[in-house]
GULUM-55210 format. One record per residue (C-alpha): residue in one letter; x, y, z. Coordinates in steps of 0.25 Angstrom, whole numbers, plus 5000, padded with zeros to 4 digits. Layout:
N
AXYZ ...
//
This chain:
324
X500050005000 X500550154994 X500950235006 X499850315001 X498750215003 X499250195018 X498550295022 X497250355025 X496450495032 X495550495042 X494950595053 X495350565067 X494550615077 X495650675089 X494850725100 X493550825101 X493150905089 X494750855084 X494850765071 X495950775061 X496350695049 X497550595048 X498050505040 X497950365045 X498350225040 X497650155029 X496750065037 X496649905031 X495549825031 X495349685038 X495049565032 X493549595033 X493649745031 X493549845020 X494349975017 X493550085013 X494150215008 X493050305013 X492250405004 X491450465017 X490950455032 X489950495038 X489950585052 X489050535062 X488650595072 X488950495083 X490450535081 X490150665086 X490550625098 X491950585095 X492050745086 X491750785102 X492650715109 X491850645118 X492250595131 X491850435127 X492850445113 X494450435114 X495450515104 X495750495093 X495050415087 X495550315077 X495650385063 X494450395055 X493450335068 X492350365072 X491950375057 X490950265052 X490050305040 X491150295030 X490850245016 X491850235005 X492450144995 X493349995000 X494750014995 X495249895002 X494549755007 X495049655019 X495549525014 X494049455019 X493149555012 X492449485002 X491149584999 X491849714999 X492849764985 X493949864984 X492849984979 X491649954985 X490950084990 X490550065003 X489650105016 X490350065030 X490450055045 X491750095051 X492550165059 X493450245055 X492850305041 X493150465044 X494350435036 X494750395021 X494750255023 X494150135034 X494049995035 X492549945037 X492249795040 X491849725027 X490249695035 X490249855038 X490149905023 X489149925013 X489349944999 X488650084994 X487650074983 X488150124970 X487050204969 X487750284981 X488850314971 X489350434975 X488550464988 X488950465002 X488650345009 X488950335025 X488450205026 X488550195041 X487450295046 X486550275034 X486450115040 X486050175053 X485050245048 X484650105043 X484950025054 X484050145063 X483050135055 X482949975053 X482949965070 X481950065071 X480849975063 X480150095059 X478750065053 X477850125042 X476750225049 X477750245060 X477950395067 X479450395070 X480250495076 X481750535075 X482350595083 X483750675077 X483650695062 X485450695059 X485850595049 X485250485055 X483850525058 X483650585045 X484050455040 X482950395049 X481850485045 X482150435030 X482050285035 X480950305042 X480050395033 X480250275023 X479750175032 X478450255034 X478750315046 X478050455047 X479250535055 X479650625065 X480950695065 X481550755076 X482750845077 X483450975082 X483751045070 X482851085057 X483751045046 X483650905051 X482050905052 X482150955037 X483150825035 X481950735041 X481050825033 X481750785021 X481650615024 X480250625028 X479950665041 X478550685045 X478750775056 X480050855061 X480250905076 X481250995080 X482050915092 X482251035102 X481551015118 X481250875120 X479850885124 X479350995115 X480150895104 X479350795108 X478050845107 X478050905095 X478450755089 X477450695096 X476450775090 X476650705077 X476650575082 X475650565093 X476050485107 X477350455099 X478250385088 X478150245085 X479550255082 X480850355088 X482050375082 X483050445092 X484250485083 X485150595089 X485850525102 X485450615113 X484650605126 X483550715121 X483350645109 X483150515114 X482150565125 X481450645111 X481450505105 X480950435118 X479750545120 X479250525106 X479050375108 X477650305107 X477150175113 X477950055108 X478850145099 X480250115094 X481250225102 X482450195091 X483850265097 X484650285084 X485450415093 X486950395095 X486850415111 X488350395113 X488450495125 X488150395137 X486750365144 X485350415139 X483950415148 X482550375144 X481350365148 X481250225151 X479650235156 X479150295144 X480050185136 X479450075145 X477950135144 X477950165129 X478750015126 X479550075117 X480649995110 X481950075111 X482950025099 X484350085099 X484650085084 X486250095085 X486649975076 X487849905080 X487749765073 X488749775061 X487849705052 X486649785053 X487449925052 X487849865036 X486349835034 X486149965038 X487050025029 X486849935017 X485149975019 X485450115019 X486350115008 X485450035002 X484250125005 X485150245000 X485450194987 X483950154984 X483650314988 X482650275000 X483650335009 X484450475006 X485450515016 X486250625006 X485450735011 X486150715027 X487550695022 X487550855023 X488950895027 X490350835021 X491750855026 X493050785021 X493850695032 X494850805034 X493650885040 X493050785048 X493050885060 X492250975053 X491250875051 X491050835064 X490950985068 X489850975059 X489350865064 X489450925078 X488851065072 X487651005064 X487351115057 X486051135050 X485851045039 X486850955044 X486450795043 X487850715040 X489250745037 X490150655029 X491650645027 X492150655015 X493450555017 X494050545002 
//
């Protein structure tokens, strides 16, 4: 291998508010690995934490983590890779995807459509989407609410709307109820006080929703999610709540006989099923993310996409990184 192969960039993430770019070693794959040099990856939110230095997360971090919504194209193959060629345009799960290149685990990629050709595809939080939807067992004629319209509950609201569920959307800031507007959304609610939040939603869907999506990770939104609840609903937590111990109101859960489904997928199997549904879904045209993917940055300004991240300006759904 040229000396100028042997190595690659990637962002590493040094302390709070502190990432720089380095060049890092080539990375090889195992023998059931696969090598993808990376077109893009997406920034999720749940990284956030580690953009602000949280007490919980050690620095630095490996070069290239936390990224994990990278799709690109394999430029190398591990010597028990049967399914998966040199050029192959892919989707993956991984862990170190803020960077050029990254070695994925042959069962955690998907090939892209071609008729993606040319289209950014951050496989990983698109398969979320799918797996959220697919736990929350949503049913045609059902009032559902969600709770945080980002990425993810725009994505949601789509799914669900599809199904023939007549929805609710529910979040702090307008753009992101015009988002929901936009895929289908019956009725928007600003999310500001909890109660009067609350009462304004109920008033579209009576003594509450068959079905509540909490998406956002916080303790307000989760007691929104919990309040909106009707009699032997599904309460579905699809929020990142990485910051320790939440409280509910376990009588009115008890009383109401609600079943409580944390939608957080961590069988390896069922996250590809996801992505290979939703890319599946996106190439068809029954699900359209491009309108999130709203803000790009290239890797040697990952810093300033986090800051954007953090900033959430109006309008602001999903950045991506441009890493070629």
């Amino acid at each position: 291998m040229s000396a100028a192969l042997a190595q690659t960039r990637a962002a590493c993430f040094n302390g709070s508010r502190e990432v720089t770019t380095v060049d890092v070693p080539l990375p090889l794959p195992g023998p059931r690995q696969v090598r993808v040099r990376l077109e893009g990856c997406g920034v999720c939110a749940s990284n956030l934490p580690v953009w602000e230095g949280r007490p919980w997360f050690a620095y630095p971090f490996p070069a290239g983590a936390p990224g994990h919504e990278g799709w690109g194209r394999i430029d190398a193959v591990g010597a028990d890779v049967a399914d998966l060629v040199v050029g192959d345009r892919v989707a993956m799960v991984s862990g170190k995807a803020y960077a050029r290149h990254d070695i994925a685990d042959a069962d955690a990629v998907v090939r892209i459509p071609a008729a993606l050709a040319g289209l950014p595809v951050p496989g990983e939080p698109l398969g979320c989407a799918m797996n959220i939807f697919r736990r929350s067992d949503i049913v045609a004629g059902q009032t559902v609410a969600i709770v945080g319209i980002g990425f993810l509950g725009a994505l949601l609201t789509g799914l669900c709307v599809r199904a023939g569920a007549r929805v609710i959307a529910i979040s702090r800031r307008h753009s992101a109820l015009l988002m929901a507007e936009h895929f289908g959304a019956s009725s928007c609610v600003t999310l500001s006080e909890p109660a009067q939040t609350v009462r304004e939603a109920l008033a579209f869907c009576g003594d509450g929703c068959e079905c509540v999506i909490e998406a956002v990770g916080t303790q307000d939104a989760l007691d929104v999610a919990s309040a909106l609840t009707g009699v032997r609903a599904r309460l579905v937590i699809a929020g990142y709540h990485q910051d320790g111990r939440r409280s509910v109101d376990m009588q009115r859960w008890n009383w109401l006989g609600l079943d409580v489904v944390n939608a957080h997928e961590r069988d390896p199997l069922q996250y590809r099923r996801g992505m290979q549904e939703a890319l599946e879904r996106v190439a068809a045209g029954t699900l359209d993310p491009t309108p999130l993917y709203t803000h790009i940055f290239p890797l040697e300004e990952t810093a300033a996409a986090f800051r954007t991240l953090a900033e959430r300006p109006d309008g602001f759904f999903k950045a991506l990184i441009d890493c070629q």
